[in-house]
MMTF fields as JSON, N, C-alpha, C and O atoms, coordinates in Angstrom:
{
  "mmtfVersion": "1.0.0",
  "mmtfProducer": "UNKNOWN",
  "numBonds": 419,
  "numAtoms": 420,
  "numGroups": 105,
  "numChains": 1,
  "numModels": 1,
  "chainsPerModel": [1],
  "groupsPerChain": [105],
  "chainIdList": ["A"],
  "bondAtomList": [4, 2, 8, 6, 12, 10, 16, 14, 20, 18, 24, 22, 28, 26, 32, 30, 36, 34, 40, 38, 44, 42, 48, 46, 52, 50, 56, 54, 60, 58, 64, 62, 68, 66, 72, 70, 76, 74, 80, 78, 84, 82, 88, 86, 92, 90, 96, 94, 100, 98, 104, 102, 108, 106, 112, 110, 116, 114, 120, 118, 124, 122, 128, 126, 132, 130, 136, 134, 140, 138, 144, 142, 148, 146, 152, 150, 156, 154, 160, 158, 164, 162, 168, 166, 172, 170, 176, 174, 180, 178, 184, 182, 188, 186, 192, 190, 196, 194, 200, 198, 204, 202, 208, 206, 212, 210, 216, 214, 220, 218, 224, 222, 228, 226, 232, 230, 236, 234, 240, 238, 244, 242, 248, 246, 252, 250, 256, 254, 260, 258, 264, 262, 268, 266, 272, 270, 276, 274, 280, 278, 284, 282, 288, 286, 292, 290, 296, 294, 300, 298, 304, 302, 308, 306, 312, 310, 316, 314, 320, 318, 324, 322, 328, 326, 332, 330, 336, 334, 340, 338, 344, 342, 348, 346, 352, 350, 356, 354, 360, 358, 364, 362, 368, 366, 372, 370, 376, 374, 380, 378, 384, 382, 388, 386, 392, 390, 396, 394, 400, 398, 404, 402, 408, 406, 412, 410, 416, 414],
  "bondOrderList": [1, 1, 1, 1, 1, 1, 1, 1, 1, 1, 1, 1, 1, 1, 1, 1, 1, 1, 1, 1, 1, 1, 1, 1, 1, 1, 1, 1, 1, 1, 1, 1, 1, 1, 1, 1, 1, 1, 1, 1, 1, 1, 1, 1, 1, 1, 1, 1, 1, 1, 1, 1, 1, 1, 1, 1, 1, 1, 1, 1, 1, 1, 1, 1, 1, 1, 1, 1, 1, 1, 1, 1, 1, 1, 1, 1, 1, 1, 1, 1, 1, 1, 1, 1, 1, 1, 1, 1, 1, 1, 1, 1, 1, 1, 1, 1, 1, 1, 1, 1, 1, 1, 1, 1],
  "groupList": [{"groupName": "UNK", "atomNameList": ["N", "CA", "C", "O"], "elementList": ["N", "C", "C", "O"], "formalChargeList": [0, 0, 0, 0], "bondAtomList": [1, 0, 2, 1, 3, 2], "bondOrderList": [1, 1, 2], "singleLetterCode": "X", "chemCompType": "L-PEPTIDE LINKING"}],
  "groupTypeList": [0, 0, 0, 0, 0, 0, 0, 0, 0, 0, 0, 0, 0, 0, 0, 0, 0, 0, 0, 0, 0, 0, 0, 0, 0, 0, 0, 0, 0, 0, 0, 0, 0, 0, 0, 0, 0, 0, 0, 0, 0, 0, 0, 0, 0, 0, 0, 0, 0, 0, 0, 0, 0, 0, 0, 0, 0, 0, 0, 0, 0, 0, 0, 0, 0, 0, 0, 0, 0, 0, 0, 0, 0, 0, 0, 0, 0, 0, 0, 0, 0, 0, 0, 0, 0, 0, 0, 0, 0, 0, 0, 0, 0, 0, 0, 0, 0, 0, 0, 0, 0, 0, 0, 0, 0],
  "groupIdList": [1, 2, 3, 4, 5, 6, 7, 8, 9, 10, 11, 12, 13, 14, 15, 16, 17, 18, 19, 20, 21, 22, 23, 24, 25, 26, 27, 28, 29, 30, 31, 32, 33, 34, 35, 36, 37, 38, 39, 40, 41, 42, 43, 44, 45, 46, 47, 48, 49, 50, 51, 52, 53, 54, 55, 56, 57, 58, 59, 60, 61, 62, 63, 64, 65, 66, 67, 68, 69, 70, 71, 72, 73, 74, 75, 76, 77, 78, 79, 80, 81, 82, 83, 84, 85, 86, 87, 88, 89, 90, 91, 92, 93, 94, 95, 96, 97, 98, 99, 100, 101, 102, 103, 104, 105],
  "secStructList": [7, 7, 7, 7, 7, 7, 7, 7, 7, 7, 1, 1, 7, 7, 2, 2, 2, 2, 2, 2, 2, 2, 2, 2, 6, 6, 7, 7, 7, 2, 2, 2, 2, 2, 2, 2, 2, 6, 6, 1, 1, 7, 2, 2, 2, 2, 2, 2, 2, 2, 2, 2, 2, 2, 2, 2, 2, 2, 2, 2, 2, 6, 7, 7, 2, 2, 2, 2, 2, 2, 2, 2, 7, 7, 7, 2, 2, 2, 2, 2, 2, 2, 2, 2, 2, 6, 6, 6, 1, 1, 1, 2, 2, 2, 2, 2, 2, 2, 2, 2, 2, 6, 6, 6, 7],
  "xCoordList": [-24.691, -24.854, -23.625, -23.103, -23.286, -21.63, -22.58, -23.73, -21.201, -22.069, -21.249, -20.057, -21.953, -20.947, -19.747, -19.898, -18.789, -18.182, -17.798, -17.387, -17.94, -17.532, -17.007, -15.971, -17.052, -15.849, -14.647, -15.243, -13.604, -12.31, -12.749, -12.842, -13.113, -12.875, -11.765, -10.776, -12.176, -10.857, -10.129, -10.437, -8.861, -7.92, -8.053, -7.197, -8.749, -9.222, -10.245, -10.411, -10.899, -12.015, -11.251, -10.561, -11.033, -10.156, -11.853, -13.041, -10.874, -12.271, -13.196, -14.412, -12.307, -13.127, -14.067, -15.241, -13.54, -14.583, -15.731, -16.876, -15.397, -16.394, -17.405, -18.614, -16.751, -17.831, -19.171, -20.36, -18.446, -19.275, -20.074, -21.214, -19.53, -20.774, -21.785, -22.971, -21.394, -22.5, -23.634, -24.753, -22.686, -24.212, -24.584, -25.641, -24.242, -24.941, -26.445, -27.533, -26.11, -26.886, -27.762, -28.797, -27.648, -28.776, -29.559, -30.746, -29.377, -30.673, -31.685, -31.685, -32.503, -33.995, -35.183, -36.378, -34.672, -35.525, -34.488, -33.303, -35.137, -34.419, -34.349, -33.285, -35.229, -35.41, -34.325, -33.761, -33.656, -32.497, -31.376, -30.503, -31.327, -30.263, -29.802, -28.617, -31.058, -30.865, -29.807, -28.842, -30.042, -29.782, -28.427, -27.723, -27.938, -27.063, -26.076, -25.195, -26.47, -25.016, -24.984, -24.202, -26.16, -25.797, -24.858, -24.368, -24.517, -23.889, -22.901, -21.921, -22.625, -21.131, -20.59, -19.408, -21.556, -20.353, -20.777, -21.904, -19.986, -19.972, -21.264, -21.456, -22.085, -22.96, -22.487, -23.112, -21.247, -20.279, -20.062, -19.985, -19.81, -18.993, -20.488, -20.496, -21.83, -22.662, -23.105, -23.611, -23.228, -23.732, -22.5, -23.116, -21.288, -20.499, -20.577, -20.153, -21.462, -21.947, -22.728, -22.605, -23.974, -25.191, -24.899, -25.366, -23.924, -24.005, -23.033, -23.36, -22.333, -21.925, -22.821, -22.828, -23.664, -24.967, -25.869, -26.658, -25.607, -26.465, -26.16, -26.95, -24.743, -23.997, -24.132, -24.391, -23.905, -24.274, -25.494, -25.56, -26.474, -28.291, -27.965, -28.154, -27.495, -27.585, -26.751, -27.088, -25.719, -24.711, -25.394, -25.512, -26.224, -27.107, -28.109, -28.086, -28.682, -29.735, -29.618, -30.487, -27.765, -27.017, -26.679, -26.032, -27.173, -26.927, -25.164, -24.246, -25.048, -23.706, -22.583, -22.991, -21.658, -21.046, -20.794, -20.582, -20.888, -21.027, -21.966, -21.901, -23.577, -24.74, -24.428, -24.57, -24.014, -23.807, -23.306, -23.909, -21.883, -21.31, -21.814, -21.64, -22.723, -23.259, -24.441, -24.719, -25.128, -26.277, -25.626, -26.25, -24.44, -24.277, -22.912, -22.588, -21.984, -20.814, -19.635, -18.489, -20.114, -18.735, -17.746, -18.305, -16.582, -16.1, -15.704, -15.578, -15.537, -15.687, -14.62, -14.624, -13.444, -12.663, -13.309, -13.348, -14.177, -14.706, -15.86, -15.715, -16.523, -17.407, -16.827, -17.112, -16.194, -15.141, -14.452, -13.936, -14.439, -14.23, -15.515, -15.708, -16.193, -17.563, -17.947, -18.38, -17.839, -18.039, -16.88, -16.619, -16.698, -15.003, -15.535, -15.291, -16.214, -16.212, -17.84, -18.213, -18.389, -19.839, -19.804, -20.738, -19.331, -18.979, -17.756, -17.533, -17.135, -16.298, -15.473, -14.541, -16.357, -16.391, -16.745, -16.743, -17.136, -17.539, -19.104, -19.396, -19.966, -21.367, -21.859, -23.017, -21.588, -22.217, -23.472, -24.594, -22.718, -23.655, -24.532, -25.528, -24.215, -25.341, -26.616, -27.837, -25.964, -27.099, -27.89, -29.105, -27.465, -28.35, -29.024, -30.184, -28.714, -29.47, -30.956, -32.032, -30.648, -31.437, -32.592, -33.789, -31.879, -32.939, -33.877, -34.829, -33.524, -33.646, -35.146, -36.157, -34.854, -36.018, -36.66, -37.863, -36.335, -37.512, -38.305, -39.48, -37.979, -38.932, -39.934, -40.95, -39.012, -40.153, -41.662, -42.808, -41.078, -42.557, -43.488, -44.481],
  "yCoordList": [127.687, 126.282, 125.518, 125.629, 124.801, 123.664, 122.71, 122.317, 122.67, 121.032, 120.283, 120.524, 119.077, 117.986, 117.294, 117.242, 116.951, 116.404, 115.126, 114.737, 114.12, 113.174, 112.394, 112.837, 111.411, 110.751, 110.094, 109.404, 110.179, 109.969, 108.661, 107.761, 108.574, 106.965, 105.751, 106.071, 104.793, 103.52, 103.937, 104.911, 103.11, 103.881, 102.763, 102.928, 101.819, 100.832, 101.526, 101.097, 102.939, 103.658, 104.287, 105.068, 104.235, 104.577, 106.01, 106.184, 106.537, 107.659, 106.996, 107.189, 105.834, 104.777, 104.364, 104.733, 103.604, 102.955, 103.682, 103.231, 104.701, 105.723, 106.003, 106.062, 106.209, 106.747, 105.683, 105.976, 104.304, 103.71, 103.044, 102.67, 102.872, 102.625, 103.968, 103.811, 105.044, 106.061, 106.191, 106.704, 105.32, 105.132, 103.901, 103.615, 103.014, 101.897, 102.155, 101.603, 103.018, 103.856, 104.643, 104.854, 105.322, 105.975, 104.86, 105.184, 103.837, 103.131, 102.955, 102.824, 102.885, 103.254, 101.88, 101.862, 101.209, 99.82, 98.719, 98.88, 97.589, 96.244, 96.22, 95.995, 96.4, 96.259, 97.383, 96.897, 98.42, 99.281, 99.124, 99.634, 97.846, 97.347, 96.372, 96.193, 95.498, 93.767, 94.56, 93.897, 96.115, 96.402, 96.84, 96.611, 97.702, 98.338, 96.93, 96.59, 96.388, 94.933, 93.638, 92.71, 93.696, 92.825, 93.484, 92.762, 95.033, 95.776, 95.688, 95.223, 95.881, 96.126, 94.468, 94.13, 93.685, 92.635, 90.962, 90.646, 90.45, 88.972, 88.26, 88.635, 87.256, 86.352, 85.475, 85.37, 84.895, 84.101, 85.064, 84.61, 86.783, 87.873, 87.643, 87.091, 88.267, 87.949, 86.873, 87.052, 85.871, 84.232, 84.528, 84.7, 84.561, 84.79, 85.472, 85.193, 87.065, 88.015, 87.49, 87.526, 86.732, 86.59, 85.463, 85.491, 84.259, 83.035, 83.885, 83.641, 84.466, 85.336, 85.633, 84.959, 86.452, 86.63, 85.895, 86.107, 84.752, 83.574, 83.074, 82.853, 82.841, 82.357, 82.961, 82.308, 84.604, 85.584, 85.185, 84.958, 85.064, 84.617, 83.496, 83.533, 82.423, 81.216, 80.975, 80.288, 81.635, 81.989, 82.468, 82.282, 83.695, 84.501, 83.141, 82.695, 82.743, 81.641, 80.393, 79.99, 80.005, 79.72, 78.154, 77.19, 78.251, 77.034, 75.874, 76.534, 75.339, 74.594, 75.024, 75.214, 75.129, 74.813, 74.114, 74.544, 72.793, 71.927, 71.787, 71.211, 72.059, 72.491, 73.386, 73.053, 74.511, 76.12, 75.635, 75.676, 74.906, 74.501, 73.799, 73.775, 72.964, 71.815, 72.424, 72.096, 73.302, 74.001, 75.366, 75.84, 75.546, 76.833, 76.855, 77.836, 75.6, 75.426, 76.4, 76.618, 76.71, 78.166, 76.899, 75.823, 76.956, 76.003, 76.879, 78.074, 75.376, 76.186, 77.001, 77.276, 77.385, 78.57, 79.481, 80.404, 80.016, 80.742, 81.259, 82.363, 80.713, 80.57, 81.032, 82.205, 80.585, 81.229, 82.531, 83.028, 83.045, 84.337, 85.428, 86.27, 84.982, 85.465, 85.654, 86.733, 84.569, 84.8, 85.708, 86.153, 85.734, 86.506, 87.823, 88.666, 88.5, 89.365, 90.042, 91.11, 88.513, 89.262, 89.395, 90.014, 89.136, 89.053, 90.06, 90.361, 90.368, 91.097, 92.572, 93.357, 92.333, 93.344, 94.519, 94.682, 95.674, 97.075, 97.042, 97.983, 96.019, 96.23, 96.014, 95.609, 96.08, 96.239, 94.904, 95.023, 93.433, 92.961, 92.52, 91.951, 92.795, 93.227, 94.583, 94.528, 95.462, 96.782, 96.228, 96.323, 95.596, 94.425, 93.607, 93.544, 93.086, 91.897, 92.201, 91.61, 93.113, 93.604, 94.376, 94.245, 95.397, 96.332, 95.571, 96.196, 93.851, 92.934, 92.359, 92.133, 92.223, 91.961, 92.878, 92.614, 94.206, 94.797, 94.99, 95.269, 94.918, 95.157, 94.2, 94.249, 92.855, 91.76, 91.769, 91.386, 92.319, 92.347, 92.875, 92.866],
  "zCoordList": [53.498, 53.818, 53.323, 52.213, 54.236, 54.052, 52.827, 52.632, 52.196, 51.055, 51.461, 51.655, 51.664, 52.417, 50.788, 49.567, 51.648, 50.388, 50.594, 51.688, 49.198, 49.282, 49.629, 50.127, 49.699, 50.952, 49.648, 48.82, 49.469, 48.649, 48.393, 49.228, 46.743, 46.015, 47.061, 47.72, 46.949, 47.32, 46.366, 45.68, 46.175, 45.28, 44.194, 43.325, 43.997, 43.247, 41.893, 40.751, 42.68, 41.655, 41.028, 41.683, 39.519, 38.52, 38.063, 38.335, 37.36, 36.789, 36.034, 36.056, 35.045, 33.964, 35.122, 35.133, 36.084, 36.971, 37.592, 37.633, 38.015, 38.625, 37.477, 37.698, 35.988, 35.263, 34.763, 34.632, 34.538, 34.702, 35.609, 35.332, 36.696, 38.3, 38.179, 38.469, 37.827, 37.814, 36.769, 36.796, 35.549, 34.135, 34.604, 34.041, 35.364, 36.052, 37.003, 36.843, 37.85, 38.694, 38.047, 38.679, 36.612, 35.857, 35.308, 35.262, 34.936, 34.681, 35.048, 36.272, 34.668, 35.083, 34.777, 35.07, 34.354, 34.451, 34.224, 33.931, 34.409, 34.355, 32.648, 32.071, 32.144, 30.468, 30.375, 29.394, 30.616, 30.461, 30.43, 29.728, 31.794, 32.373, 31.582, 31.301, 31.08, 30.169, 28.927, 28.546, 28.262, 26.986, 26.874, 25.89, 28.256, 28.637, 28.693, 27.904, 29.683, 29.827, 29.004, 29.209, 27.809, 26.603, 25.574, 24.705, 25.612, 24.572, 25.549, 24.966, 26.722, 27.372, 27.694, 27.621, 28.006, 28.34, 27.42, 27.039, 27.321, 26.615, 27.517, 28.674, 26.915, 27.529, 28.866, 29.922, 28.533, 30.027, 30.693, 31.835, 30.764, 31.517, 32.492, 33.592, 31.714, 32.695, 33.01, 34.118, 32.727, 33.173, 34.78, 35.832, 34.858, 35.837, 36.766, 37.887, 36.237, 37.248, 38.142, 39.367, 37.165, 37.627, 38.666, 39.804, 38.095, 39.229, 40.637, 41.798, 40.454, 41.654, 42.418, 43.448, 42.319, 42.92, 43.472, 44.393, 42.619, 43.212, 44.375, 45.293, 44.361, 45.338, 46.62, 47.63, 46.596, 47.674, 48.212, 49.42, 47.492, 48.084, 48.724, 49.94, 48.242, 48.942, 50.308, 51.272, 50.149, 51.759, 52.666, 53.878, 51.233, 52.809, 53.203, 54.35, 52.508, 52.933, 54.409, 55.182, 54.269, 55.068, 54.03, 54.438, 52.968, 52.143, 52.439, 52.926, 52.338, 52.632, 51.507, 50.361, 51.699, 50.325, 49.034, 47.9, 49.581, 48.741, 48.437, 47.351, 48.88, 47.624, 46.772, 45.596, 46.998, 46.119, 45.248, 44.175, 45.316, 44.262, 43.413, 42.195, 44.341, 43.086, 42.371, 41.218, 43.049, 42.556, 41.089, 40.139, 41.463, 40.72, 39.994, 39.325, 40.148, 39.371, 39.946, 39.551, 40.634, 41.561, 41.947, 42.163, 42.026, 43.097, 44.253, 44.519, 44.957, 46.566, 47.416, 48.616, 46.131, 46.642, 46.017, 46.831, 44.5, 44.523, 45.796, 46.321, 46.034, 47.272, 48.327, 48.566, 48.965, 49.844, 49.787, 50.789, 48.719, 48.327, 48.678, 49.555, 47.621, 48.121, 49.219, 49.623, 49.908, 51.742, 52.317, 53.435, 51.925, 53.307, 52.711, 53.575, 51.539, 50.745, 51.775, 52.261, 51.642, 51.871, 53.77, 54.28, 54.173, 55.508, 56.34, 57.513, 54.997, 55.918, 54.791, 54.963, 53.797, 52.719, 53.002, 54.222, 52.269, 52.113, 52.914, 53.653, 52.731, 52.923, 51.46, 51.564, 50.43, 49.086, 48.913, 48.421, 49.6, 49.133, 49.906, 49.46, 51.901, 52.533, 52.064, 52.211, 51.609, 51.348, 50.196, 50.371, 48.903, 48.186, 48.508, 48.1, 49.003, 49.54, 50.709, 50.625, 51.585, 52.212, 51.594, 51.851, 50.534, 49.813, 48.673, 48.204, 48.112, 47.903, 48.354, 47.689, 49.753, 50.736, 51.021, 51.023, 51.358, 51.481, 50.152, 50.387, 48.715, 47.865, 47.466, 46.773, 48.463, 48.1, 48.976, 48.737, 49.922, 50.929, 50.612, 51.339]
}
């Protein structure tokens, strides 16, 4: 039997990077996750993650810009980033967002 092989990192995935997206992926609860990224990153590193994310929901929502911003402090070249990202990016934060919704149903 062929084992399929990987498809070649972007050249952006450093081994550091790979090793940690993969102990990212072993977590096993949100209470894992809260413990794991209060020991790896500063309180603002994630407050920044998290309003990122926010921002993604609300684009997807079709929110305006100038709410997002006012709702979430991004300014609206950050925002704009985000969009060109979530629109014309890898898929990462379509396959989120979707798998998102289906767990809500």
């Amino acid at each position: 039997m062929l084992k399929r092989r990987r498809a070649p990192a972007p050249e952006w995935v450093t081994p550091q990077i790979d090793d940690l997206l993969a102990t990212i992926v072993d977590l096993e609860s949100v209470a894992g996750a809260q413990r794991f990224f209060r020991d790896l990153c500063t309180i603002p590193e994630l407050q920044t993650l998290a309003a990122r994310w926010e921002v993604v929901k609300l684009l997807d929502q079709g929110v305006p810009y100038a709410e997002i911003a006012e709702r979430t402090g991004a300014s609206t070249a950050t925002i704009t980033r985000i969009n060109t990202w979530r629109r014309y990016g890898t898929g990462g934060y379509r396959m989120q967002l979707d798998r998102r919704k289906a767990r809500a149903r």
